[in-house]
C-alpha positions as CSV (number, residue, x, y, z in Angstrom):
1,X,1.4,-5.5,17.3
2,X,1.1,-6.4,13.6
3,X,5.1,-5.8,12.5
4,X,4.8,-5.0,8.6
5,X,7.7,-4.7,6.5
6,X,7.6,-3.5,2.7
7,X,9.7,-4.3,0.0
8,X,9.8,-4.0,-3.8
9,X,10.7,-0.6,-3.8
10,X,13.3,1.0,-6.8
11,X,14.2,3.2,-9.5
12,X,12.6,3.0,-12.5
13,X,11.9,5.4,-15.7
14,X,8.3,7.0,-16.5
15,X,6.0,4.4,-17.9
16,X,7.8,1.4,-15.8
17,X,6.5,-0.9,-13.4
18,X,7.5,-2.0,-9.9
19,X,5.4,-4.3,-7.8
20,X,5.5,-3.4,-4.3
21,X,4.9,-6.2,-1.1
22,X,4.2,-5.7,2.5
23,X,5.0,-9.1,5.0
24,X,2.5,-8.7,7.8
25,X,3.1,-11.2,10.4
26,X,0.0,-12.2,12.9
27,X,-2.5,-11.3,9.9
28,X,-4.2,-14.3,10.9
29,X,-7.6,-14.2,12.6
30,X,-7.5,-10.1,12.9
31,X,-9.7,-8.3,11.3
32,X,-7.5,-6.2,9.6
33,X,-8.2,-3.7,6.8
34,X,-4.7,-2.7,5.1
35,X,-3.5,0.2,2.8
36,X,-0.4,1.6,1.0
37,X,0.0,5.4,1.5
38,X,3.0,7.7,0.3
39,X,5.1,10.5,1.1
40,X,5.2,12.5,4.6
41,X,1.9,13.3,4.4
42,X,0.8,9.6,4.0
43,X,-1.5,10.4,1.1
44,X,-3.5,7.3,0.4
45,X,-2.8,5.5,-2.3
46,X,-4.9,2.6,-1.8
47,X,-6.8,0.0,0.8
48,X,-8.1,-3.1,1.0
49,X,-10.5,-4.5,3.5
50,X,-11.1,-8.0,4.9
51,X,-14.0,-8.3,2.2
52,X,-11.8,-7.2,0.0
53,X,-13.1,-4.2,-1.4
54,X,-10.4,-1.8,-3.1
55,X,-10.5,1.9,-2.7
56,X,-7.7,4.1,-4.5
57,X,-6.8,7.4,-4.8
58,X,-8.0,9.7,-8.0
59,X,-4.4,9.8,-9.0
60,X,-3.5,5.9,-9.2
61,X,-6.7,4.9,-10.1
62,X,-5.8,2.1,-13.5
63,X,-2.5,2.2,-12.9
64,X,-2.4,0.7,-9.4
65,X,-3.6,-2.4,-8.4
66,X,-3.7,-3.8,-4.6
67,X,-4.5,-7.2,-3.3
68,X,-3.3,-9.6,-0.8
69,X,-2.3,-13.0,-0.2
70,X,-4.1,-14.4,3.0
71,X,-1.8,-17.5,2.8
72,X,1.2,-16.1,2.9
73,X,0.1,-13.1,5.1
74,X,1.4,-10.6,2.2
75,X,-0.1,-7.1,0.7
76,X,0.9,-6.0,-2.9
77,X,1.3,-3.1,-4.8
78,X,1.1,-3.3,-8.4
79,X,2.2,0.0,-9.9
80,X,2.0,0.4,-13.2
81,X,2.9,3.3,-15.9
82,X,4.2,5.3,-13.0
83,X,5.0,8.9,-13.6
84,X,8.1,10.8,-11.7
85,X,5.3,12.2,-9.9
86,X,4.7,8.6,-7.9
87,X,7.9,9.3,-6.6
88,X,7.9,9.1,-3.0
89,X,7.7,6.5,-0.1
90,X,5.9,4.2,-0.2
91,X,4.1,3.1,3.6
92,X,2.0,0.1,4.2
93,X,-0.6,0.4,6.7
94,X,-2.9,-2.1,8.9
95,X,-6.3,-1.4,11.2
96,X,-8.7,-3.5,12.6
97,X,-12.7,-3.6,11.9
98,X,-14.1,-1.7,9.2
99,X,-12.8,2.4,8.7
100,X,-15.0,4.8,7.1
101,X,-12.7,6.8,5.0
102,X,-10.2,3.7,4.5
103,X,-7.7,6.2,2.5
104,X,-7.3,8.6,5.5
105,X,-4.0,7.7,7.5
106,X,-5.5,8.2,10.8
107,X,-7.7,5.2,10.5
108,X,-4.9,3.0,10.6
109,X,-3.0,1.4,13.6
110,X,0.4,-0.1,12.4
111,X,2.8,1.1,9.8
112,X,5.4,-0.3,8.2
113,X,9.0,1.9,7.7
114,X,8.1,2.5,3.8
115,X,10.1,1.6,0.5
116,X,11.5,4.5,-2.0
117,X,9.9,4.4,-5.3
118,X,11.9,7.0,-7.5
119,X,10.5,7.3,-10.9
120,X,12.5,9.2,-13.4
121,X,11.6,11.1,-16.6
């Protein structure tokens, strides 16, 4: 089990920023790959692999960044100039070894229980 737990999530108007984080314990020596998806779909929103290569989603692309602190075993989300259409929740997502379509929620293994981003006009 890799337990993942997301915070950072909020209210905020259109063109505002919120920096979301995912705490992944036993990161360690896995070979994880890890992404942030929203809503009840899980549309991908963005991944990260253990080279760390970036992949997002048409929609965030230079507005979202993600990246990850190894040390402290944490993922981030930087969201910026969000939109009320960002609005959703927002999941954080772990695999292990290499996925071919690393935006597609049935690559992934472990989710976290998401954070609400609500972004209003």
């Amino acid at each position: 089990q890799v337990p993942l737990v997301e915070s950072g999530g909020g209210s905020v108007q259109a063109g505002g920023s919120l920096r979301l984080s995912c705490a992944a314990s036993g990161w360690g020596n896995r070979n994880l790959y890890m992404g942030w998806f929203r809503g009840n779909q899980r549309q991908g929103v963005a991944s990260i692999d253990t080279g760390d290569m970036t992949s997002y989603a048409d929609s965030v692309k230079g507005r979202f960044t993600i990246s990850k602190d190894n040390a402290n075993n944490t993922l981030y989300l930087q969201m910026n100039s969000l939109n009320p259409e960002d609005t959703a929740m927002y999941y954080c997502a772990a695999g292990q070894g290499r996925p071919s379509w690393p935006l597609k929620p049935f690559v992934y293994t472990y989710w976290g229980r998401g954070t609400q981003v609500t972004v209003s006009s």
